[in-house]
Backbone as a ProteinNet text record, in pm:
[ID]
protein_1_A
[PRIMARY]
XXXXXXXXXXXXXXXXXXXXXXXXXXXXXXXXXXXXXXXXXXXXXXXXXXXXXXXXXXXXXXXXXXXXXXXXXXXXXXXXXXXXXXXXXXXXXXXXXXXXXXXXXXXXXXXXXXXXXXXXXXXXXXXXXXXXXXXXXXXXXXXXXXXXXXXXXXXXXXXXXXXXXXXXXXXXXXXXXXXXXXXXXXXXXXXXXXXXXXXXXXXXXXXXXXXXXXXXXXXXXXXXXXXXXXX
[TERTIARY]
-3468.6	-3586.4	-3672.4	-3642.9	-3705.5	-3805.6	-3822.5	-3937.6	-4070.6	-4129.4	-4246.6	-4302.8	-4319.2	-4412.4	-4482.7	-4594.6	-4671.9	-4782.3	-4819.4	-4907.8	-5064.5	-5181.6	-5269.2	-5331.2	-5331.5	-5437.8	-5578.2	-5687.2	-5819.7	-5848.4	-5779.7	-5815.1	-5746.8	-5654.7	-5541	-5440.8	-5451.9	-5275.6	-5150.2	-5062.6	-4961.7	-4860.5	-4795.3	-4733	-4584.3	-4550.2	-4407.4	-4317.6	-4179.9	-4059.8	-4027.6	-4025.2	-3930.7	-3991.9	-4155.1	-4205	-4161.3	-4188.6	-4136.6	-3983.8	-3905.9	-3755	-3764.2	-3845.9	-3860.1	-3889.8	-4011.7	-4088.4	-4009.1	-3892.2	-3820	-3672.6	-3629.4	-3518.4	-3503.4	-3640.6	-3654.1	-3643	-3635.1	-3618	-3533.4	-3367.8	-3303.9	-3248.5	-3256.5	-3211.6	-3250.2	-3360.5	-3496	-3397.2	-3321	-3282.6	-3204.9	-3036.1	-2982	-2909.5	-2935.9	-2879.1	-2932.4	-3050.9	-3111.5	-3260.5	-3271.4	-3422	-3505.9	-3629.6	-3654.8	-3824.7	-3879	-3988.6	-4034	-4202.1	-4287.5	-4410.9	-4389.9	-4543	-4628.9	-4784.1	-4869.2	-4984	-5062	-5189.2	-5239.9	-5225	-5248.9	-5131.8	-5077.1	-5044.2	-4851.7	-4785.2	-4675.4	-4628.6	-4538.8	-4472.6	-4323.3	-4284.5	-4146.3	-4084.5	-3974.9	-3946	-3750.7	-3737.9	-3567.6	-3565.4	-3440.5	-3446.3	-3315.7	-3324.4	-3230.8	-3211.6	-3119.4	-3115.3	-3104.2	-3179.3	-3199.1	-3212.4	-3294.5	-3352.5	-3315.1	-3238.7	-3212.9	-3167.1	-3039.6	-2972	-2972.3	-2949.1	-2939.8	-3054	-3137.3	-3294.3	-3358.3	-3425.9	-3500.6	-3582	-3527.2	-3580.3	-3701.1	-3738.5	-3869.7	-3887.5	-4038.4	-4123.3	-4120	-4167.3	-4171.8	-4352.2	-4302.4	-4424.6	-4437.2	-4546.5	-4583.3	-4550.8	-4554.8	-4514.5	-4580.8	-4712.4	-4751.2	-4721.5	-4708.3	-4663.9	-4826.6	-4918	-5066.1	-5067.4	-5001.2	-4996.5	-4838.8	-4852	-4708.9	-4734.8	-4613.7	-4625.9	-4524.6	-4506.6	-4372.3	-4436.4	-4337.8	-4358.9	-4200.7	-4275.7	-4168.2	-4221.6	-4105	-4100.4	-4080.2	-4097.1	-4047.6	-4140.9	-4154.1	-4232.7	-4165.5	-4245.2	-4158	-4170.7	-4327.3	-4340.7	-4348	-4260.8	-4278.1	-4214.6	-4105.8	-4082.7	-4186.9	-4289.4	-4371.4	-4476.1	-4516.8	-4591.4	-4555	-4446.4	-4356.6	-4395.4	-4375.3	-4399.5	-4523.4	-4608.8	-4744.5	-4777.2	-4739.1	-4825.9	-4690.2	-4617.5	-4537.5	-4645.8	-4643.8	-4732.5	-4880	-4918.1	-5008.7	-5020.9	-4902.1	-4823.3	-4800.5	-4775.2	-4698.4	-4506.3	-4515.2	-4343	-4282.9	-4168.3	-4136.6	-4013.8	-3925.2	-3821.7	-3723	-3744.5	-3670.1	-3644.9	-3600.9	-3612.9	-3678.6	-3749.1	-3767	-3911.6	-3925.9	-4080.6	-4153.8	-4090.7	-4185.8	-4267.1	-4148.4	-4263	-4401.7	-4356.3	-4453.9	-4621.8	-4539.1	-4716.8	-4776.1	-4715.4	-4778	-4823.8	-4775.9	-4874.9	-4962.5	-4968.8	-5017.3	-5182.1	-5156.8	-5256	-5335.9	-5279.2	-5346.5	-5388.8	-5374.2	-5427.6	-5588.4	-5565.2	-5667.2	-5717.8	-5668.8	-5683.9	-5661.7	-5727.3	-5732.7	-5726.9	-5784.6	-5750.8	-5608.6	-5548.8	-5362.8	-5318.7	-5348.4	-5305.9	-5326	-5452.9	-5474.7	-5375.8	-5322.8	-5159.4	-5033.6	-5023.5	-4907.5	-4867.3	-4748	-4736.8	-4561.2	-4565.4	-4470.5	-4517.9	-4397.7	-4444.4	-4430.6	-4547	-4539.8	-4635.7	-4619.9	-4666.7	-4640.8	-4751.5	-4740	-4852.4	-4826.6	-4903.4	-4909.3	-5043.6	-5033.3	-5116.4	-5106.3	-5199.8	-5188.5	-5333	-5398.6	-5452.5	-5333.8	-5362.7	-5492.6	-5531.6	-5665.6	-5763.9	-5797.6	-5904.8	-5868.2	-5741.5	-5716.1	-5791.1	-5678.8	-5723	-5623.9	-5628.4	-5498.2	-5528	-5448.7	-5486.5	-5387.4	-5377.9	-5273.9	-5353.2	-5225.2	-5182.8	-5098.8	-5192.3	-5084.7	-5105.5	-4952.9	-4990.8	-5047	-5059.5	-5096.2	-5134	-5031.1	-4993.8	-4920.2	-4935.1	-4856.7	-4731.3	-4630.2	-4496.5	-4406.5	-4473.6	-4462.9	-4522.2	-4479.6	-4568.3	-4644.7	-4734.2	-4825.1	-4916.2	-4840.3	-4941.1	-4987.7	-5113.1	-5166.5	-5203.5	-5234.4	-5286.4	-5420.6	-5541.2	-5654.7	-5713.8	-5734.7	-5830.7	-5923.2	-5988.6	-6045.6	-5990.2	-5834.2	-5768.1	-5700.5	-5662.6	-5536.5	-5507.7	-5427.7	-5407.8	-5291.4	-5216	-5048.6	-5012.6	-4917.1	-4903.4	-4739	-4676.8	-4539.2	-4533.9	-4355.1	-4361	-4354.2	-4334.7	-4297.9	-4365.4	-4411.8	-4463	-4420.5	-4256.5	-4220.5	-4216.9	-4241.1	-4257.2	-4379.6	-4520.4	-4620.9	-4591.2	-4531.3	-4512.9	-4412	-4352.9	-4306.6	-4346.8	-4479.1	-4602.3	-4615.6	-4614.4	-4647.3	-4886.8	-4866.8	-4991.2	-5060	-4960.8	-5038.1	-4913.6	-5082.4	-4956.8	-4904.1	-4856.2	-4749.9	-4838.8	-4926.2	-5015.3	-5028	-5023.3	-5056.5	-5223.6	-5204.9	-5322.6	-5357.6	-5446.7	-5477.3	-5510.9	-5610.9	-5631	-5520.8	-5430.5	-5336.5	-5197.3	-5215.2	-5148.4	-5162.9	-5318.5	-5370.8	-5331.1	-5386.4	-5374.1	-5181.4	-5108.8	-5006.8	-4909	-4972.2	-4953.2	-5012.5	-5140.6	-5209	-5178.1	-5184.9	-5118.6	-5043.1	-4927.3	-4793.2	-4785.7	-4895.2	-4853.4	-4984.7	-5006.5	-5139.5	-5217.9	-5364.6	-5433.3	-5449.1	-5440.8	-5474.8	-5627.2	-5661.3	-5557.7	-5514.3	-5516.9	-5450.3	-5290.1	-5257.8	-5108.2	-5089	-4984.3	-4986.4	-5010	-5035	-5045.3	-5186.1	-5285.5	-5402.8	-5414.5	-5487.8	-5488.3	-5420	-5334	-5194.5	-5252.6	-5323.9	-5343	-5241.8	-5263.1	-5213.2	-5320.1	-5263	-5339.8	-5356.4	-5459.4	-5453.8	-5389.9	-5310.6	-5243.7	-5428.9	-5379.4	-5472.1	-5586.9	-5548.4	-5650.4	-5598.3	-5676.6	-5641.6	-5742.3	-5675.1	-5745.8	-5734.3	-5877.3	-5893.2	-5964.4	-5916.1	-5924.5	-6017.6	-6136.9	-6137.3	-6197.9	-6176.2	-6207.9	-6145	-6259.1	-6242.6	-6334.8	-6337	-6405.7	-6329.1	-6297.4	-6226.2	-6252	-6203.2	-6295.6	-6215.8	-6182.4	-6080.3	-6132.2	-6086.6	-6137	-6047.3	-6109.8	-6018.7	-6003.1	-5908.1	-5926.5	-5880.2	-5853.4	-5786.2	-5835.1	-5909.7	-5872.2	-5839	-5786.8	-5722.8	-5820.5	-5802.3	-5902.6	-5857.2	-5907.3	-5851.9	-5890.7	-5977.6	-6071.3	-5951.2	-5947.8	-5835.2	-5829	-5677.1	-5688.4	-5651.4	-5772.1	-5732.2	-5574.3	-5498.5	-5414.6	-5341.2	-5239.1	-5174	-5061.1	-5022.9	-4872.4	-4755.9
3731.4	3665.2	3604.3	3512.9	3434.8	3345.7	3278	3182.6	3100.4	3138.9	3097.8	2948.2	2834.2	2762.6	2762.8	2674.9	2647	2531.3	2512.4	2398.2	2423.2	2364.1	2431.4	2273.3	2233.3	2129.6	2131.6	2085.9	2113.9	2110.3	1944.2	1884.4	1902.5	2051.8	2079.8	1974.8	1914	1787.9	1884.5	1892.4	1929.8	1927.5	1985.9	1981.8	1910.2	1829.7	1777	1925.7	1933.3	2028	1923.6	1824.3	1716	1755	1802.7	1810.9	1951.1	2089.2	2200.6	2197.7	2153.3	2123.9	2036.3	1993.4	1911.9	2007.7	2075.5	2238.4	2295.7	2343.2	2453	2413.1	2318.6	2248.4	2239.2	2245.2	2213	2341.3	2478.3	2577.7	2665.4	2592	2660.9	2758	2732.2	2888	2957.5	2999	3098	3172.1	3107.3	3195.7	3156	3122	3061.7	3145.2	3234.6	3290.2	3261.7	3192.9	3171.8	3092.1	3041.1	2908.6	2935	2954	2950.5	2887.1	2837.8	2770.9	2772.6	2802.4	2789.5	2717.5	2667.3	2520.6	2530.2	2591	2634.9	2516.9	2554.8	2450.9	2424.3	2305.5	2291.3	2324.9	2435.3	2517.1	2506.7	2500.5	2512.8	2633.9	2691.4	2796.1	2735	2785.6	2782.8	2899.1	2918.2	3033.2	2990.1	3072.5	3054.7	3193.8	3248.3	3371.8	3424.3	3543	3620.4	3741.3	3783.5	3919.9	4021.6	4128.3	4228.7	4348.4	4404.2	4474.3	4421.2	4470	4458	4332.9	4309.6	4201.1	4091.6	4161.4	4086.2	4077	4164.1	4112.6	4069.4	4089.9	4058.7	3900.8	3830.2	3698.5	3677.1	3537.1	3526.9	3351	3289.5	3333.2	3478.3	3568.9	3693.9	3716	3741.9	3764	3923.9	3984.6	4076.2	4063.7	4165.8	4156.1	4075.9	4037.6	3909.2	3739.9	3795.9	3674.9	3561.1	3718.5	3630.3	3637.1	3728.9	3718.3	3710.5	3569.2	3542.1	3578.4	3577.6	3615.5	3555.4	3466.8	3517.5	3548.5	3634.5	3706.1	3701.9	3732.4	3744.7	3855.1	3909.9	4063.6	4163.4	4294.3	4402	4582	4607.7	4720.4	4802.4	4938	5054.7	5172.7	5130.3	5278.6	5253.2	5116.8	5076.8	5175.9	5251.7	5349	5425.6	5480.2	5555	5558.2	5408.7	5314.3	5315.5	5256.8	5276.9	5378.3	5486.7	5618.6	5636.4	5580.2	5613.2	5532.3	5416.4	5344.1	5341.3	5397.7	5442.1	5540.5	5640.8	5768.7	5718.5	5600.4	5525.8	5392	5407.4	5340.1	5198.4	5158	5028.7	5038.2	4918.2	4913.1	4796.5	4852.5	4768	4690.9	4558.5	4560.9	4509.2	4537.1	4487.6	4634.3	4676.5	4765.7	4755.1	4593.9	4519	4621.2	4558.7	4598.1	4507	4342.4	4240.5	4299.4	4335.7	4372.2	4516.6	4592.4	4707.4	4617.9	4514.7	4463.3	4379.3	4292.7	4256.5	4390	4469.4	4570.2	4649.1	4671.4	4677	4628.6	4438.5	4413.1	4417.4	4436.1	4445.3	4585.7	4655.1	4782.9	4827.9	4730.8	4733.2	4626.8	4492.2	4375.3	4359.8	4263.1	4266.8	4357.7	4499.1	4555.3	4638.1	4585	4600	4621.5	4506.4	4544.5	4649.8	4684.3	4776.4	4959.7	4943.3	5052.3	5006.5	4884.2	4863.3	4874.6	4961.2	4955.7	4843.2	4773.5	4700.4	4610.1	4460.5	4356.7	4240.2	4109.3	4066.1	3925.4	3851.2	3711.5	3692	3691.6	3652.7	3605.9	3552.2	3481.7	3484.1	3566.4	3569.9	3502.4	3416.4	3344.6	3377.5	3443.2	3486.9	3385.6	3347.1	3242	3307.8	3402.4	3383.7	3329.6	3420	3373.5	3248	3204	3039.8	3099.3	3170.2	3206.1	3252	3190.3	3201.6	3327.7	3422.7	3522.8	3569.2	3501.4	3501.6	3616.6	3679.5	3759.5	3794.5	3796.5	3820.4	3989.6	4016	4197.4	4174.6	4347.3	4390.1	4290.7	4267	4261.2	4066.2	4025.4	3905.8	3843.2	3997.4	3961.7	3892.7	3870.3	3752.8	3632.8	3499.2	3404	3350.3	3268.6	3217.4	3088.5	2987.3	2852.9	2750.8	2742.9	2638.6	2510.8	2423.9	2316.6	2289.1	2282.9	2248.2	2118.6	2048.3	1948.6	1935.3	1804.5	1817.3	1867.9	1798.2	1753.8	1903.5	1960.7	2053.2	2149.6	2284.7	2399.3	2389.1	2367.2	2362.9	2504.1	2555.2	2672.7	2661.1	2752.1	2766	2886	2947.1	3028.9	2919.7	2826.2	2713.8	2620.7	2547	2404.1	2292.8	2330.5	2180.8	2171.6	2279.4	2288	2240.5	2245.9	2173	2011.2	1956.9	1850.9	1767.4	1857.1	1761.4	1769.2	1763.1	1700.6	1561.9	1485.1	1340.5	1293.3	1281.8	1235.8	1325.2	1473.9	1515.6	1437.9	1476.6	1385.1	1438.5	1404.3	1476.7	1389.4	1485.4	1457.5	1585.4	1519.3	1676.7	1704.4	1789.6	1818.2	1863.4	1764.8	1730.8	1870.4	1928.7	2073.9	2207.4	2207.2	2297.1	2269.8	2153.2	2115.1	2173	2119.8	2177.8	2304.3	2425.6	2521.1	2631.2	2502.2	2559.2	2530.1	2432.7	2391.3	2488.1	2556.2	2661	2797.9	2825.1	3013.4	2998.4	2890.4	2856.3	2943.1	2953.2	2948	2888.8	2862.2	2832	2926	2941.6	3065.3	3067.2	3199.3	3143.2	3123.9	3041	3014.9	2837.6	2810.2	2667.4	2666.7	2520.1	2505.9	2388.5	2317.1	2274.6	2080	2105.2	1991.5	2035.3	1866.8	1859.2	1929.5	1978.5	1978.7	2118.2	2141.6	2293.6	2398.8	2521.8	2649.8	2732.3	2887.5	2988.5	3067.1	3162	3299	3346.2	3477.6	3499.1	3662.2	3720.7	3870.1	3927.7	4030.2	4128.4	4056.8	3946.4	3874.7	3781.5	3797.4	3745	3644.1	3572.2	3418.3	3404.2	3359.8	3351.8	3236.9	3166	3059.2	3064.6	3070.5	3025.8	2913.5	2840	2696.2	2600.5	2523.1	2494.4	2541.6	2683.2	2768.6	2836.4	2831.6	2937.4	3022.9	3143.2	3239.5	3317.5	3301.9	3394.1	3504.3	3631.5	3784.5	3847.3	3952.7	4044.4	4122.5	4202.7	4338.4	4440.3	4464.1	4552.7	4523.7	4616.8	4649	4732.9	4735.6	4869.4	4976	5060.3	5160.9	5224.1	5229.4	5264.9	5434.6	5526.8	5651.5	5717.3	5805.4	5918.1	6037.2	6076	6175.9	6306.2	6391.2	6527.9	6627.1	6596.3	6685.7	6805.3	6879.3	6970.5	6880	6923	6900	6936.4
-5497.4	-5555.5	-5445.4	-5384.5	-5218.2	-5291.7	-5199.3	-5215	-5124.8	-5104.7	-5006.9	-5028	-4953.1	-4941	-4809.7	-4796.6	-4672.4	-4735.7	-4615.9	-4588.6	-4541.1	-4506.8	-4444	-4410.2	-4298.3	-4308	-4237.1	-4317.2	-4248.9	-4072.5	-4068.6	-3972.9	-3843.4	-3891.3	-3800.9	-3749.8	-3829.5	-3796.4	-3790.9	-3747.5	-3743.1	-3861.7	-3932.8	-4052.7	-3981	-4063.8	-4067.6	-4094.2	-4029.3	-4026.2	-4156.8	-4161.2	-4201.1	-4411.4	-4360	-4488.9	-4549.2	-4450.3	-4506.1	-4544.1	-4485.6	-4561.4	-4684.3	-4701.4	-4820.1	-4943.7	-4904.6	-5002.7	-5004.6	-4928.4	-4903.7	-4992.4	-5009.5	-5014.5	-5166.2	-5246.2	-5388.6	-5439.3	-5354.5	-5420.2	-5362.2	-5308.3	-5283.2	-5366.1	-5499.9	-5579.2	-5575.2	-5570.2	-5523.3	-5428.3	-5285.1	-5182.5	-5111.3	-5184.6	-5127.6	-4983.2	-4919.1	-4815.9	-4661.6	-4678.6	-4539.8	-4549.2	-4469.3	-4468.6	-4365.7	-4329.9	-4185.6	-4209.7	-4107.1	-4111.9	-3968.2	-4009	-3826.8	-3877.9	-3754	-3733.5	-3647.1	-3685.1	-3602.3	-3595.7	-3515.6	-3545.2	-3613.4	-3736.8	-3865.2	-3935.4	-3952.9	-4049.3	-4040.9	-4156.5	-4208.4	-4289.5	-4236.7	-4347.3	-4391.3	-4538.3	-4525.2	-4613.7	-4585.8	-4700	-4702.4	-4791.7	-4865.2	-4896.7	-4872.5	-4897.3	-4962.2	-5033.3	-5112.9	-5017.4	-4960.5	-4850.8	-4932.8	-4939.2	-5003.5	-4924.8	-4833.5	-4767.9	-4618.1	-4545.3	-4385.1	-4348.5	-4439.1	-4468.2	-4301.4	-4173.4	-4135.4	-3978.5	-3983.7	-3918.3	-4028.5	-4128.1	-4224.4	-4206.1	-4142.9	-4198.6	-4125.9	-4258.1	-4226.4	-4215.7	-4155.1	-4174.7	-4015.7	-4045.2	-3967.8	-3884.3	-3763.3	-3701.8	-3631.7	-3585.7	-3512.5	-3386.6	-3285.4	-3170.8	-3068.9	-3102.5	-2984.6	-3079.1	-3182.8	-3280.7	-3289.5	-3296	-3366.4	-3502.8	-3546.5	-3720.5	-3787.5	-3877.9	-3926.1	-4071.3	-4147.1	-4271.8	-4364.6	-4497.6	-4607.6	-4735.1	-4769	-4829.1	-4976	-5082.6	-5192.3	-5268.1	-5257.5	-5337.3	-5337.9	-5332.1	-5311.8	-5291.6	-5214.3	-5155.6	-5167.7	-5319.5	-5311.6	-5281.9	-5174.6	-5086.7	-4949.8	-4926.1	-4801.4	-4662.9	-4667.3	-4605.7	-4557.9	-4680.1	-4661.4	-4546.8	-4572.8	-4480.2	-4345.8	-4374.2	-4226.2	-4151.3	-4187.5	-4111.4	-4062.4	-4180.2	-4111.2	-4080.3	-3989.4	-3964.8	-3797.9	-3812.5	-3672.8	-3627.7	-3703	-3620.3	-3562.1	-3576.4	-3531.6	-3475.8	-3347.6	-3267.7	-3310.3	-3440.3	-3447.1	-3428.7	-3289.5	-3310.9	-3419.8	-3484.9	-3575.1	-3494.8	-3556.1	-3495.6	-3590.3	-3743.6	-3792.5	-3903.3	-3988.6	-4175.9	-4243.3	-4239.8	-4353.4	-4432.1	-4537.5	-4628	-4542.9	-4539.7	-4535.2	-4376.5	-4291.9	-4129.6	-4144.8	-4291.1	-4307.5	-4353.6	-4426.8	-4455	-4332.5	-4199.9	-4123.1	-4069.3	-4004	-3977.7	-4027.4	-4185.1	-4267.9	-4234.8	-4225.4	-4213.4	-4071.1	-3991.7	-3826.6	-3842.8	-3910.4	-3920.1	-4011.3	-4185.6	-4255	-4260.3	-4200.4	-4274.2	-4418.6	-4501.7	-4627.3	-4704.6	-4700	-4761.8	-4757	-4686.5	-4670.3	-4809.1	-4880.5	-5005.7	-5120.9	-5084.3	-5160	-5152.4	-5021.7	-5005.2	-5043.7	-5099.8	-5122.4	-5296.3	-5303.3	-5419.4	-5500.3	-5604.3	-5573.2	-5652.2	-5631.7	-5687	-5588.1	-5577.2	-5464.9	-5460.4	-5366.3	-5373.6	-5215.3	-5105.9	-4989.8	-4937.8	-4782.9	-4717.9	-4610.2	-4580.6	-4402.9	-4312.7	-4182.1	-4141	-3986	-3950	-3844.1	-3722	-3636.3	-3533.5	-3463.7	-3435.1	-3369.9	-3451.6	-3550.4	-3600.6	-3699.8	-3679.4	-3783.4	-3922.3	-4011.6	-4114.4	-4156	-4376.2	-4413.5	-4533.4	-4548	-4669.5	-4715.8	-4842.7	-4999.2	-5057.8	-5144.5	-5250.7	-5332.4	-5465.1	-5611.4	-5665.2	-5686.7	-5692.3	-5825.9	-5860.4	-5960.3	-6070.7	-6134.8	-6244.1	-6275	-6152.7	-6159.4	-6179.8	-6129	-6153.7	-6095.2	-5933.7	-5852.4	-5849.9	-5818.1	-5914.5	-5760.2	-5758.5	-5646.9	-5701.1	-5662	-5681.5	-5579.2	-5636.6	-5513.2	-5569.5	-5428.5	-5467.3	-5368.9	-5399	-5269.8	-5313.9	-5201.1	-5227.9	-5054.1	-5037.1	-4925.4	-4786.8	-4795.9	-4643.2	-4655.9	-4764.9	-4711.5	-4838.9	-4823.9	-4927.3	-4927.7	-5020.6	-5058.2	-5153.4	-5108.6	-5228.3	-5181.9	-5326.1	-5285.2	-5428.7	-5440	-5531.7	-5700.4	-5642.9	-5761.6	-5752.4	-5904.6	-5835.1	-5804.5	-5841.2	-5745.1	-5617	-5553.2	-5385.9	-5364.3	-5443.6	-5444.6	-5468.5	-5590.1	-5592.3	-5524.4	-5402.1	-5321.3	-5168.5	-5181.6	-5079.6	-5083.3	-5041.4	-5088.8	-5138.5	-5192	-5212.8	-5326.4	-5364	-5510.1	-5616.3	-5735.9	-5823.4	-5963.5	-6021.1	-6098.5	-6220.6	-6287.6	-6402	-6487.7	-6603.6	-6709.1	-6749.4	-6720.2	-6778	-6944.1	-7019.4	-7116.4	-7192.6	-7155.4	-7155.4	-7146.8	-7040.9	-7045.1	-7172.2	-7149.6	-7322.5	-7434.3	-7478.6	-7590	-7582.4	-7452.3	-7494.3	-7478.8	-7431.4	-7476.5	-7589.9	-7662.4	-7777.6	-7906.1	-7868.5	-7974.5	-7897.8	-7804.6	-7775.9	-7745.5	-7724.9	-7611.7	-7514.8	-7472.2	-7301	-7215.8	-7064.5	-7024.3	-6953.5	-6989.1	-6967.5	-6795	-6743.1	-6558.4	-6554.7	-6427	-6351.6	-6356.5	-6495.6	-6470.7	-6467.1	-6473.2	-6513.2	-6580.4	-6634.1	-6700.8	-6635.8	-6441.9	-6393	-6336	-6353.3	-6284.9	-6117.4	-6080.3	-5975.8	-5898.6	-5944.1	-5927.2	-6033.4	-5948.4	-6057.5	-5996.5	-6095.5	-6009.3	-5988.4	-5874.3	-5829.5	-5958.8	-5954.4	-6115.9	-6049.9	-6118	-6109.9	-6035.4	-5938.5	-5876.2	-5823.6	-5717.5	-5657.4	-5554.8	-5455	-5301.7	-5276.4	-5192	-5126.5	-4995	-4937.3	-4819.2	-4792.8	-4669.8	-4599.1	-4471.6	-4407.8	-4277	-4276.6	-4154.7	-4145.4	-4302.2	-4367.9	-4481.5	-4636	-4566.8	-4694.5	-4729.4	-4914.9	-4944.7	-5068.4	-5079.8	-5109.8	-5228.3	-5356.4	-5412.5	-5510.1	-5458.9	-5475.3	-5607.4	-5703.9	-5752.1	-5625.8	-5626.5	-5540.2	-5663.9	-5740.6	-5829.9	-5986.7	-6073.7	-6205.9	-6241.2	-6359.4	-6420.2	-6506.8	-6457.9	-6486.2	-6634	-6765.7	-6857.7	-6882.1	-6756.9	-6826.8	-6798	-6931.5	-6970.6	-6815.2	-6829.9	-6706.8	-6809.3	-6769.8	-6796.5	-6732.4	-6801.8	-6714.6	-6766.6	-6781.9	-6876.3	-6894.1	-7033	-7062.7	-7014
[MASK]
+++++++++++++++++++++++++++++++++++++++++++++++++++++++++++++++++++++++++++++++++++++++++++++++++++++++++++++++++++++++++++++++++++++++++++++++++++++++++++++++++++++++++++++++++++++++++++++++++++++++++++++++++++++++++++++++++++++++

């Protein structure tokens, strides 16, 4: 299953270790086999992980070979092999099995539109030390979950929101509105949740960060026109 949090602060303060073990710590079921966390300028990752895929390089948070682009990632890539290959025959070295190292190169190759080759289900986060820029994604369909929190100083996301609510300074409020409406359709429409302040990604749409502008995209609808084919 795994679990991703991170941090982002405007003003580039340095993230507390002391705080990502805190995000990380609230969702050890998510991944009880391994923890790992990196602290860049501004910026915090943390992840918990379930070993699935290249049980024992796999872990993350995972970087590229000059280690300008880091990544975690939750979920599962099921043409990631495929990728692999082609994106070997076009000299990327890998050094781990994993899916998760096919999408950092992935993205040094297309950027953003990385995602649009991946097929799968998925919730990750990659942040580009040169250009200091953070870019989230929810697959398809939203079978991986992705929540944030933004306000002036800083972007909180994790796969859960208690990894959001154990930031110090957001606060643990319901929202009046997500009530109502999970009281009349029982459930809450995206991208709220059922706390002020904490939405989700909405399924088939990516978020991007530079500086303190941020920008959230569909990349994907579903095309309903009939395919002619034979039986």
């Amino acid at each position: 299953m795994c679990g991703i949090t991170g941090i982002l602060f405007f003003d580039q303060r340095k993230p507390a270790v002391e705080q990502l073990e805190k995000m990380t710590g609230v969702i050890q079921h998510r991944g009880p086999d391994a923890c790992g966390f990196v602290v860049d300028n501004g910026l915090g990752l943390g992840f918990r992980r379930l070993s699935i895929i290249d049980l024992h390089e796999g872990h993350q948070p995972l970087a590229n070979e000059d280690e300008s682009i880091w990544i975690v990632f939750n979920g599962e890539i099921y043409n990631y092999k495929q990728l692999r290959e082609m994106l070997t025959q076009r000299g990327h070295r890998f050094k781990t099995q994993s899916d998760t190292e096919v999408i950092v190169h992935l993205y040094e190759e297309y950027g953003k539109d990385c995602v649009k080759h991946l097929r799968g289900m998925f919730g990750f986060a990659i942040w580009d030390r040169r250009k200091r820029e953070l870019f989230a994604v929810r697959d398809y369909f939203g079978i991986k979950p992705f929540y944030y929190h933004l306000d002036q100083e800083k972007f909180v996301f994790g796969s859960e929101i208690k990894s959001i609510l154990a930031v110090e300074g957001i606060r643990r409020e319901v929202s009046a509105e997500s009530l109502l409406n999970f009281l009349t359709f029982q459930y809450v429409p995206e991208p709220h949740t059922m706390f002020k302040g904490i939405n989700k990604l909405p399924p088939a749409h990516w978020l991007h960060i530079a500086g303190n502008q941020v920008k959230i995209e569909r990349y994907w609808s579903p095309d309903f026109q009939p395919v002619d084919r034979p039986f």
